[in-house]
Backbone as a ProteinNet text record, in pm:
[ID]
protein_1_A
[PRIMARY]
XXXXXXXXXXXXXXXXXXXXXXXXXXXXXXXXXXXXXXXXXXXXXXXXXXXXXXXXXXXXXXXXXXXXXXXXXXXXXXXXXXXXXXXXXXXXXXXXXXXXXXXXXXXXXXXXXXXXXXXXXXXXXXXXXXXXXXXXXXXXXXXXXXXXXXXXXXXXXXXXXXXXXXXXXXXXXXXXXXXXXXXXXXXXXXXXXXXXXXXXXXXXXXXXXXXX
[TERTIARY]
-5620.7	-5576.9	-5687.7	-5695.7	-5778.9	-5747.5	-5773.8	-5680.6	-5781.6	-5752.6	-5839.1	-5743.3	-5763.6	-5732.4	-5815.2	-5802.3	-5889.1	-5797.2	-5869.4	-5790	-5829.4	-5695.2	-5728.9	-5686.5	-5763.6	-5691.7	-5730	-5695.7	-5764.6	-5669.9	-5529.7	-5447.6	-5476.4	-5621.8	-5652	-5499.3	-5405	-5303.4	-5394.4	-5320	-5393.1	-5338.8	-5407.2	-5342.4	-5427	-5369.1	-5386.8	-5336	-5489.7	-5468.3	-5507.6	-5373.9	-5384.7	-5364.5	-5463.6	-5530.7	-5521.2	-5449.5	-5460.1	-5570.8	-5680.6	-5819.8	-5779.9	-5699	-5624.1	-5616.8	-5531.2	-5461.1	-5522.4	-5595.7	-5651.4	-5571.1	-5443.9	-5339.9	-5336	-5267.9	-5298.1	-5178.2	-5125.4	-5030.6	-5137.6	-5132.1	-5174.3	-5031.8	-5089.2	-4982	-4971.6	-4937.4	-4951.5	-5096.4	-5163.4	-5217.6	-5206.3	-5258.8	-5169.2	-5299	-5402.9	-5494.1	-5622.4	-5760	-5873.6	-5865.6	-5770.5	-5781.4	-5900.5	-6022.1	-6106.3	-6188.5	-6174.2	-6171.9	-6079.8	-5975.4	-5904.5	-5925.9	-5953.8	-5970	-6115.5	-6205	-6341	-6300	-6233.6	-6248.6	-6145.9	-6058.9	-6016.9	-6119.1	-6167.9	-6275.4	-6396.9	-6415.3	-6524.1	-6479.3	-6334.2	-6296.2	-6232.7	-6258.2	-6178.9	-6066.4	-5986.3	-5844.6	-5756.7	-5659.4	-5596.2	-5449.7	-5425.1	-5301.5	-5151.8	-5102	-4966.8	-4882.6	-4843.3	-4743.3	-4827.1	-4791.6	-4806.1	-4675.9	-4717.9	-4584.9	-4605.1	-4468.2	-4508.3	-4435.1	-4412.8	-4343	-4250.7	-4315.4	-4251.7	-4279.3	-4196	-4299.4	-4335.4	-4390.9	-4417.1	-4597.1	-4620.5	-4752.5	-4901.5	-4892.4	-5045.6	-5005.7	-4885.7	-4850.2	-4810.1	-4824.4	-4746	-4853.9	-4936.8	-4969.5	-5071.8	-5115.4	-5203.2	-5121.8	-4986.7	-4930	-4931.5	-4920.8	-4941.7	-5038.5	-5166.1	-5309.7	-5315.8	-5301.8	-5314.4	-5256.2	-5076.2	-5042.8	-5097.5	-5141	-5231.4	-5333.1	-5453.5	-5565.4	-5540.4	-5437	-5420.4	-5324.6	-5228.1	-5133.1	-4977.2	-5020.4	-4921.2	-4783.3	-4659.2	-4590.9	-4559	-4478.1	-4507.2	-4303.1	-4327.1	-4219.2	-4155.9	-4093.3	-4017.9	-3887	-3826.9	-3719.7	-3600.4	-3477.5	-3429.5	-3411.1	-3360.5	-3345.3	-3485	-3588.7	-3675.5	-3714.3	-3623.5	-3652.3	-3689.2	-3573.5	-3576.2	-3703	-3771.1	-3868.5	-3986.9	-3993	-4106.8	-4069	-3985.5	-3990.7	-4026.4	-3991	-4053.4	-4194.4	-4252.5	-4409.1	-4481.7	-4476.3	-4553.4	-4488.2	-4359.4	-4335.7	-4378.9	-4433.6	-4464.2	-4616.6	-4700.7	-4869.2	-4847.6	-4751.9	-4738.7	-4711.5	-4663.2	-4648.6	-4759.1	-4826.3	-4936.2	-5072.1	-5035.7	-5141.7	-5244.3	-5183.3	-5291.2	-5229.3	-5347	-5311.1	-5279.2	-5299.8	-5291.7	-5252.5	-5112.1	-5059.7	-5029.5	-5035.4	-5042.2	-4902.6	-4882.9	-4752.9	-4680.9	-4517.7	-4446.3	-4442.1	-4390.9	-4348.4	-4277	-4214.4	-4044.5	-4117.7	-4031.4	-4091.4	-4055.9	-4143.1	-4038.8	-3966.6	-3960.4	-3805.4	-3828.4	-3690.1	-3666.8	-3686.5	-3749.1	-3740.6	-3593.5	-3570.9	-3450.1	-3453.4	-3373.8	-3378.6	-3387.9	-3455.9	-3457.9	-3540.3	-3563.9	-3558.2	-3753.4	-3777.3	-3959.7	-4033	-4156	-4231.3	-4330.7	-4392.2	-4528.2	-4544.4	-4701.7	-4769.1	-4956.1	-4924.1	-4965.7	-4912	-4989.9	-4959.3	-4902.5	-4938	-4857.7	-4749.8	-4664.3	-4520	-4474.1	-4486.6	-4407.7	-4247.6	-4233.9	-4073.6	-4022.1	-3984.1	-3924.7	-3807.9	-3824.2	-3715.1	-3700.1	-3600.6	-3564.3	-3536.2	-3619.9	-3628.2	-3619.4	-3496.6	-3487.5	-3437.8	-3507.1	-3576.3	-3705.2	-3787.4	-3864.7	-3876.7	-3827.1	-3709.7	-3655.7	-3539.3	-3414.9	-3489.4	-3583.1	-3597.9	-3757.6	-3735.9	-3880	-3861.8	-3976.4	-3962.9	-4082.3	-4066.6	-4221	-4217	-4320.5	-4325.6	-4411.3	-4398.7	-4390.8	-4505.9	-4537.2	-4650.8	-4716.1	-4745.8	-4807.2	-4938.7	-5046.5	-5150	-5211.4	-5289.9	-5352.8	-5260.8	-5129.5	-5054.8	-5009	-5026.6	-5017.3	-4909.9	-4845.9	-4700.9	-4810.3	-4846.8	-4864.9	-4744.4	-4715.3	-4613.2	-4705.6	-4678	-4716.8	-4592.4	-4624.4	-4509.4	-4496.6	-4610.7	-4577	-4571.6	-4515.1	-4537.4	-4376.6	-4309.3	-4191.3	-4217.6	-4330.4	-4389.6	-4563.2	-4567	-4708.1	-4791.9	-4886.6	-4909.8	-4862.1	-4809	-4752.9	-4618.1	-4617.2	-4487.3	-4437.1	-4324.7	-4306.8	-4318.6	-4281.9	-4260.4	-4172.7	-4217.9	-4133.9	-4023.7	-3887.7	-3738.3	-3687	-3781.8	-3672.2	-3767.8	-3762.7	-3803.3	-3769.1	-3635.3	-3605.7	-3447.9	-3357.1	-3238.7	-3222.7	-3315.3	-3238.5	-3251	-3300.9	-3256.1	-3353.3	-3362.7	-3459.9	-3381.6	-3264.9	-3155.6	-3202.9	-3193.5	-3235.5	-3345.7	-3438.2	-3565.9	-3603.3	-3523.2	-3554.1	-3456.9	-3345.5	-3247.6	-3277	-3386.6	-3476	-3549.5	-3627.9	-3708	-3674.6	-3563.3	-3524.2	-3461	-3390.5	-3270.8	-3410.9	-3500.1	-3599.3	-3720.5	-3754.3	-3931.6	-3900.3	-3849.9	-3880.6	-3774.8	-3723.6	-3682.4	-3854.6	-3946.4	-4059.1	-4114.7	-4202.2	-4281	-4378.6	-4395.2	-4455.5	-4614.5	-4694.7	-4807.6	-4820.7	-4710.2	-4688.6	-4807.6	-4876.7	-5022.4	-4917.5	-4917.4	-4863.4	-4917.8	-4967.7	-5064.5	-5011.8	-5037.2	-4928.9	-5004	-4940.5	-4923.6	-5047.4	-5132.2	-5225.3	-5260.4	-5397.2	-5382.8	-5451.3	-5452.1	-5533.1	-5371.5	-5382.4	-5312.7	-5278.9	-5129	-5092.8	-5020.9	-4951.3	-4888.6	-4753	-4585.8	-4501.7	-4509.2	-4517.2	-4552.6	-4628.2	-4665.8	-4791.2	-4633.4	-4561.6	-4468.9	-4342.7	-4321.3	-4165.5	-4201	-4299.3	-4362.5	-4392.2	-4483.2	-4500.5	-4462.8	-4390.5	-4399.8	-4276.8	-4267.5	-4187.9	-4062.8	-4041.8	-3907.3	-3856.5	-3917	-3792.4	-3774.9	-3850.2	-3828.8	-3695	-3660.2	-3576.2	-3482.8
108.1	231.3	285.4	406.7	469	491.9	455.1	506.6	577.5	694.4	744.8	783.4	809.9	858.1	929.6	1038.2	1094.5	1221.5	1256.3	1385.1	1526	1596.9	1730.2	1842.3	1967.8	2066.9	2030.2	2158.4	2082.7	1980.2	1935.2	1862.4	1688.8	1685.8	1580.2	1503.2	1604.5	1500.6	1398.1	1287.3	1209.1	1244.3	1313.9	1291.9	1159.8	1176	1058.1	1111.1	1071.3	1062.9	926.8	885.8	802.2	819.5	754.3	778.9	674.5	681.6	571.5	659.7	551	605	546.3	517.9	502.3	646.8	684.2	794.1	930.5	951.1	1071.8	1094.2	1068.7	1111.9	1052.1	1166.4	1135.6	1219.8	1161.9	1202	1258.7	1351.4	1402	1387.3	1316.3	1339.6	1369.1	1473.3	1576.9	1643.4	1712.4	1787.7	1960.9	1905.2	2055.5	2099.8	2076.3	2139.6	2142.7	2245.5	2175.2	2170.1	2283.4	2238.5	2238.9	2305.9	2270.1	2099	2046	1915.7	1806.7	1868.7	1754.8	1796.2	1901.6	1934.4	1859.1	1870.9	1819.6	1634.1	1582.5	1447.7	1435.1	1504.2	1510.6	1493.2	1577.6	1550.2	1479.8	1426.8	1326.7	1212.4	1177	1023.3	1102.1	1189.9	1211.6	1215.1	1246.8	1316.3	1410.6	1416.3	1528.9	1529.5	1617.9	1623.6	1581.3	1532	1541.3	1639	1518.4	1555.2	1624.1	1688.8	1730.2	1670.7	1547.5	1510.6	1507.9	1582.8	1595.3	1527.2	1453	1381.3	1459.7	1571.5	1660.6	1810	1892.8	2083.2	2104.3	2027.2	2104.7	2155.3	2226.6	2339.6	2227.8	2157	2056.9	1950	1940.8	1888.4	1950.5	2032.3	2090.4	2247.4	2276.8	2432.6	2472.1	2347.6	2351.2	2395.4	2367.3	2339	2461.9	2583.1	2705.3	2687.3	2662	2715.8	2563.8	2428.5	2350.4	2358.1	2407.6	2404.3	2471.4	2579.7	2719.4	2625.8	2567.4	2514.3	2397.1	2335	2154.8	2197.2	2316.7	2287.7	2182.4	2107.2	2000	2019.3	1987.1	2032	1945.3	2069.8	2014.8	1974.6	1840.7	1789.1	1803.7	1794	1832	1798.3	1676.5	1676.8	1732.8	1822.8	1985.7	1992.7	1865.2	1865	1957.4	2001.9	2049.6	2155.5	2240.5	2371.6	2490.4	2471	2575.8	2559.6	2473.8	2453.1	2495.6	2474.4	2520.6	2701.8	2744.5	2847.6	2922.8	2865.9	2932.5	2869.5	2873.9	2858.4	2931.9	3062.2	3200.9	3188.1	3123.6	3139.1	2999	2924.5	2729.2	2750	2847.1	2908.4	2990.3	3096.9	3228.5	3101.3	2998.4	2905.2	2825.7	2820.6	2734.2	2830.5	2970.6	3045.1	3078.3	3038.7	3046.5	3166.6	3249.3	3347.6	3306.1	3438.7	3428.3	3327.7	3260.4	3155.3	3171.3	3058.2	3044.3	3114.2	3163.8	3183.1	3008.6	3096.2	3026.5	3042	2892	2861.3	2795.9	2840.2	2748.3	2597.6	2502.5	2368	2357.8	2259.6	2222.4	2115.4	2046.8	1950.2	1890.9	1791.1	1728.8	1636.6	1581.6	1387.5	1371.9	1250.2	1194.7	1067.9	1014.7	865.8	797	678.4	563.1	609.3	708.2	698.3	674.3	677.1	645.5	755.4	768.3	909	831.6	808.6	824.3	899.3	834.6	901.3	849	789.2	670	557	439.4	337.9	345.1	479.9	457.6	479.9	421	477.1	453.4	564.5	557.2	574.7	457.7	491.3	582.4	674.7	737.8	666.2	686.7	672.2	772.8	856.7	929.4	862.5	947.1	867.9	992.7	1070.2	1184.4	1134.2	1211.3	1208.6	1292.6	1258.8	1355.6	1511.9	1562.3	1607.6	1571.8	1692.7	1631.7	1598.3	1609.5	1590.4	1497	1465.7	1391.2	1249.8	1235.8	1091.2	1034.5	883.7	828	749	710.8	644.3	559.9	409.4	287.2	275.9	202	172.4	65.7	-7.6	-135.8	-128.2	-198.8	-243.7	-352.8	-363.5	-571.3	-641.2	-683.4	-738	-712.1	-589.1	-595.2	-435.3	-404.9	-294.2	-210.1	-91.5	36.4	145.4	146.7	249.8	345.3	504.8	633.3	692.4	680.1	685	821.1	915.7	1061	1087.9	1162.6	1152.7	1076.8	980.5	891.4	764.2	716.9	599.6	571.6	581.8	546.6	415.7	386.7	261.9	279.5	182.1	196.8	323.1	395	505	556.3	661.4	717.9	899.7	964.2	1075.6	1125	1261.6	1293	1356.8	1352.9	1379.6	1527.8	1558.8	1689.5	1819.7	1827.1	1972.8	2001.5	1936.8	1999.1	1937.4	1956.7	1925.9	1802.2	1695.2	1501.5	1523.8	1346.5	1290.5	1139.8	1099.2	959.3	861.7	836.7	781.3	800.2	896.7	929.4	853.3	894	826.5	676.7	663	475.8	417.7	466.8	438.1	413.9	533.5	526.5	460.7	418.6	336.9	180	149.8	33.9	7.6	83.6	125.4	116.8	149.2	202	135.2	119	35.6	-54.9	-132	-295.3	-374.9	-316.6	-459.5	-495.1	-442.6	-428.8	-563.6	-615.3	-738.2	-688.9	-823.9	-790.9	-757.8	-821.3	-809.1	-612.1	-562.4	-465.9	-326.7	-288.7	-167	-41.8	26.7	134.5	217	378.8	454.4	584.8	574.2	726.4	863	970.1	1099.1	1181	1071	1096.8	938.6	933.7	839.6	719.9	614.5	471.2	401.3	305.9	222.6	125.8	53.6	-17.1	-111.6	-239.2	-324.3	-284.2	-346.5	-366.9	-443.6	-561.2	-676.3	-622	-537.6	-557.6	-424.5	-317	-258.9	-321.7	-354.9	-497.9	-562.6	-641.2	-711.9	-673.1	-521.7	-434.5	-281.7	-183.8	-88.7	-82	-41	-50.9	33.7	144.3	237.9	116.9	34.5	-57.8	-181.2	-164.5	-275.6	-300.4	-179.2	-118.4	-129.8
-2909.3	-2972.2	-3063.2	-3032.6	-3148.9	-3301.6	-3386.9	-3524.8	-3641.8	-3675.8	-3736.4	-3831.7	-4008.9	-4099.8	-4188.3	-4214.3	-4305.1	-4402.5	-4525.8	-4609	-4518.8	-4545.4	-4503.3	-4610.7	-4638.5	-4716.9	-4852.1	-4980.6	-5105.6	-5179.7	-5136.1	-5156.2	-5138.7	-5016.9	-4992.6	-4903.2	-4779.3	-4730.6	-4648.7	-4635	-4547.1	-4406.4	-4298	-4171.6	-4089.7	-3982.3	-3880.8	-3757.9	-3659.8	-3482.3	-3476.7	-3418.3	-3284.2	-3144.7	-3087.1	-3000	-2882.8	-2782.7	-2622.9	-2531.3	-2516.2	-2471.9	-2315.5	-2302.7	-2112.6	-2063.2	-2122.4	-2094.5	-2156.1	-2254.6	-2300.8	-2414.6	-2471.9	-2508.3	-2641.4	-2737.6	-2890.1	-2975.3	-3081	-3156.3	-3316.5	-3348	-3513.4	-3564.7	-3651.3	-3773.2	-3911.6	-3984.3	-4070.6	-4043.7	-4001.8	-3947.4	-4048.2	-4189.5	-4243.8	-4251.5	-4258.2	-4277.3	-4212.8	-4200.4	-4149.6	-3997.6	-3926.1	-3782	-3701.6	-3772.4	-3696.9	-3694.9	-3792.4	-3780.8	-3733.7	-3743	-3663.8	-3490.6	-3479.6	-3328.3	-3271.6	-3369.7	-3368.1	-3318.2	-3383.6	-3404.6	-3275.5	-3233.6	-3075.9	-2991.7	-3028.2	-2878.7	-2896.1	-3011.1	-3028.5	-2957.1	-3009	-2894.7	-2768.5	-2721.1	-2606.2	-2565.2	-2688.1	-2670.1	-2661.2	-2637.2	-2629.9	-2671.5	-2765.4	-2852.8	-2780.6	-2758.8	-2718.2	-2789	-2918.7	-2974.6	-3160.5	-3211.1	-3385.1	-3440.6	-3533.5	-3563.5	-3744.3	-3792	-3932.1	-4037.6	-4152.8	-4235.7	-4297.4	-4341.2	-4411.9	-4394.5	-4479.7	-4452.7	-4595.2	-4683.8	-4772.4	-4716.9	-4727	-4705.5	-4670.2	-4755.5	-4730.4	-4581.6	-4502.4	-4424.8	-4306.1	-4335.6	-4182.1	-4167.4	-4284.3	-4311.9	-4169.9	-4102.2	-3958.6	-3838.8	-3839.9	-3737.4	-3606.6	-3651.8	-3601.1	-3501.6	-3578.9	-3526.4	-3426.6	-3467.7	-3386.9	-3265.9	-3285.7	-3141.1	-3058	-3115.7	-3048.4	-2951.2	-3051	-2971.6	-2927.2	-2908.8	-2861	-2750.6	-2739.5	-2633.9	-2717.2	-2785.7	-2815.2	-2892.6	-2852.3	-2947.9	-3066.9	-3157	-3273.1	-3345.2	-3400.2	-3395.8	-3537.5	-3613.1	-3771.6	-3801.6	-3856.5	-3880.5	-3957.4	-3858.7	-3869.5	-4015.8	-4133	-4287.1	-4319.3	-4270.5	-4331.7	-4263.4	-4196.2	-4131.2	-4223.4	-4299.9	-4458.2	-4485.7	-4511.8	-4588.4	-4505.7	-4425.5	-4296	-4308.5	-4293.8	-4261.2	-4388.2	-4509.5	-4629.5	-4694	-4587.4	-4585.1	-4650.4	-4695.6	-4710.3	-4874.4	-4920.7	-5050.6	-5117.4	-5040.3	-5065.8	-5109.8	-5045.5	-5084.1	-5203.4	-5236.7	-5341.3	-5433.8	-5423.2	-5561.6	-5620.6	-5531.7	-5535.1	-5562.9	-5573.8	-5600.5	-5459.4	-5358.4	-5282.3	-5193.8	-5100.3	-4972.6	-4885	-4817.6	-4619.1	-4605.9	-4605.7	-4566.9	-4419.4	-4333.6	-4172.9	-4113.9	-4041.6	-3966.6	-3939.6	-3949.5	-3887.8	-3761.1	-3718.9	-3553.5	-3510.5	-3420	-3397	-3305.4	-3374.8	-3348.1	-3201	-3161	-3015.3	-2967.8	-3089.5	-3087.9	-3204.5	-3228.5	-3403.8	-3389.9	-3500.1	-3518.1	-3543.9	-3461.9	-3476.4	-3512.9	-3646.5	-3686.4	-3603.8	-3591.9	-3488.9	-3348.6	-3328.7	-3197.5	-3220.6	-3065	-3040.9	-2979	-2980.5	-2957.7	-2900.6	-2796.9	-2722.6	-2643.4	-2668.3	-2609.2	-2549.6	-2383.2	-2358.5	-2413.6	-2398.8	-2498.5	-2596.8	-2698.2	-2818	-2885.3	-2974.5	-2999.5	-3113	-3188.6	-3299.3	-3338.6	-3458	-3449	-3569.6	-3557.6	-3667.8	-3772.8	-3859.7	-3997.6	-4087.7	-4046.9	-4179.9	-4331.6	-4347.7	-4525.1	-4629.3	-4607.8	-4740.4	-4872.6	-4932.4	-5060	-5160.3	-5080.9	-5173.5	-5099.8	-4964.6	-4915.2	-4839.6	-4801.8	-4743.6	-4566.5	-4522.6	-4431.1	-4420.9	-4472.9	-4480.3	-4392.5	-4316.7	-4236	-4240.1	-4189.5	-4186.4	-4058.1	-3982	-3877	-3885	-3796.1	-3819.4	-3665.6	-3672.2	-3502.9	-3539.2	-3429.3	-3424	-3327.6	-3381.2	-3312.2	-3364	-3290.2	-3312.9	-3348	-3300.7	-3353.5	-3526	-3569.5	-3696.6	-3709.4	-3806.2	-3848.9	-3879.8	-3902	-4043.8	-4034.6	-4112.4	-4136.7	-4220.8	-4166.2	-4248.5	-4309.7	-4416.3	-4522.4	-4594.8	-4554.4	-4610.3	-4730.2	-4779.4	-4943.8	-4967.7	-4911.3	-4956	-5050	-4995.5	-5060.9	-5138.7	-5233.2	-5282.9	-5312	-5314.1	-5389.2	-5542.2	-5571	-5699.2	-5716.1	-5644.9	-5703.4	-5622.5	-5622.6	-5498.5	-5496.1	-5415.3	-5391.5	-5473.5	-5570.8	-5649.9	-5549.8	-5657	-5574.7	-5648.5	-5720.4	-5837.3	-5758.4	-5645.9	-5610.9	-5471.1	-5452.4	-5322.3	-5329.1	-5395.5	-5365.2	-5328.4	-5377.1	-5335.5	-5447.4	-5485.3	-5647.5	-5590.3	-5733.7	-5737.7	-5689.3	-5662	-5594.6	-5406.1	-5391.9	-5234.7	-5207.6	-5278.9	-5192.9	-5241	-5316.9	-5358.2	-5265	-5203.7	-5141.7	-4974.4	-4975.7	-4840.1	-4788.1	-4902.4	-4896.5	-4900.5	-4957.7	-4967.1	-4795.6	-4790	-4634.6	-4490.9	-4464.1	-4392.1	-4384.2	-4543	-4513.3	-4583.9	-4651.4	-4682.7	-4600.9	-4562.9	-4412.6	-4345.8	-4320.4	-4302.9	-4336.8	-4300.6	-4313.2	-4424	-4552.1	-4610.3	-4605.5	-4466.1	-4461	-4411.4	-4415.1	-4323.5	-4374.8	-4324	-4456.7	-4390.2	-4589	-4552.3	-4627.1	-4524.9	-4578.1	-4572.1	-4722.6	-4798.6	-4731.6	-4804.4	-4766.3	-4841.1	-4965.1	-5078.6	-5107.3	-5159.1	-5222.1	-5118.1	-5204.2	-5100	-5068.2	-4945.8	-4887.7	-4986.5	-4890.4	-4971.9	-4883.3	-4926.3	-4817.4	-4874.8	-4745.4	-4812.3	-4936	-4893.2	-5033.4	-5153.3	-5149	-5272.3	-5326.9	-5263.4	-5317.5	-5344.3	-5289.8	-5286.5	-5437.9	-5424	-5584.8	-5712.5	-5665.8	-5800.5	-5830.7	-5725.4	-5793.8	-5855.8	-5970.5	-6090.8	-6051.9	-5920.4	-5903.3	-5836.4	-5752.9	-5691.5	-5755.1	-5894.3	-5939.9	-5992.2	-6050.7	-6128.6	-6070.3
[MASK]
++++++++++++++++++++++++++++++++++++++++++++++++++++++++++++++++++++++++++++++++++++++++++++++++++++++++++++++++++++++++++++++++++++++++++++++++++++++++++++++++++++++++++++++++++++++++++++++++++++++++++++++++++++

């Protein structure tokens, strides 16, 4: 599998393509920004988009999605708790001070809890985990014998996703996270939405919301 992570946008989200170099075939995930680089690093390993799969819609995560499906062909996936929020894209930039925010675009299907997404070899499993919003998810995939879960902005090293700006509560997403990612093996690396990586274990042990 190919696995690439890098920041996109001045938010620094972390997206991620993975990549089955069998098949040509590759999942982006949060993809909000920078499409000409994530398109770049497509075709550096020789892939080609399947699916755009996003954690959440707040603007630094999803704000690519337009222009990517445009140039990848791939559709782009959103779980429906966060339609509202996608579609008020143009008022998510006017807050943030910024312009010319991207058009909206009707997705072409929903993440659904539990279920799996590949593409080639690879397959991620979805978990709805609302909270920091109501539709926010993270997906789980295995290679070298080893878990990473992309945890979106739900889980941080050390903290989590704030809950007071979209109708949950700090209840929701500690609830999510408990319900969703620490059944998880502790060696399990999980790489947030911002920010450096982290294991289950090293969150299970120290961050202080689930300590609580």
């Amino acid at each position: 599998m190919i696995v690439e992570h890098f920041p996109v946008g001045a938010l620094a989200c972390t997206c991620t393509i993975l990549g089955d170099p069998t098949s040509g075939e590759a999942i982006v995930i949060d993809g909000g920004d920078d499409v000409e680089h994530i398109v770049d690093r497509l075709a550096a390993n020789g892939l080609r988009a399947r699916y755009l799969a996003h954690t959440h819609a707040h603007f630094d995560h999803i704000g690519g999605l337009a222009e990517l499906r445009e140039r990848t062909g791939a559709r782009g996936l959103l779980h429906p708790g966060d339609l509202p929020l996608y579609r008020a894209l143009a008022q998510q930039y006017e807050a943030f001070g910024m312009s010319a925010a991207p058009r909206v675009v009707d997705l072409d299907a929903d993440l659904v809890d539990g279920e799996r997404i590949s593409a080639g070899s690879i397959a991620l499993t979805v978990h709805h985990t609302p909270g920091h919003t109501p539709g926010s998810s993270c997906f789980a995939y295995e290679h070298a014998d080893t878990t990473t879960i992309l945890s979106g902005d739900t889980l941080f090293r050390g903290g989590i996703g704030r809950w007071d700006i979209g109708g949950t509560s700090r209840e929701d997403i500690v609830a999510s996270i408990r319900e969703k990612l620490l059944p998880y093996d502790d060696a399990t690396t999980v790489i947030p939405g911002h920010g450096p990586a982290t294991t289950i274990g090293r969150e299970r042990a120290t961050n202080p919301y689930l300590l609580a």
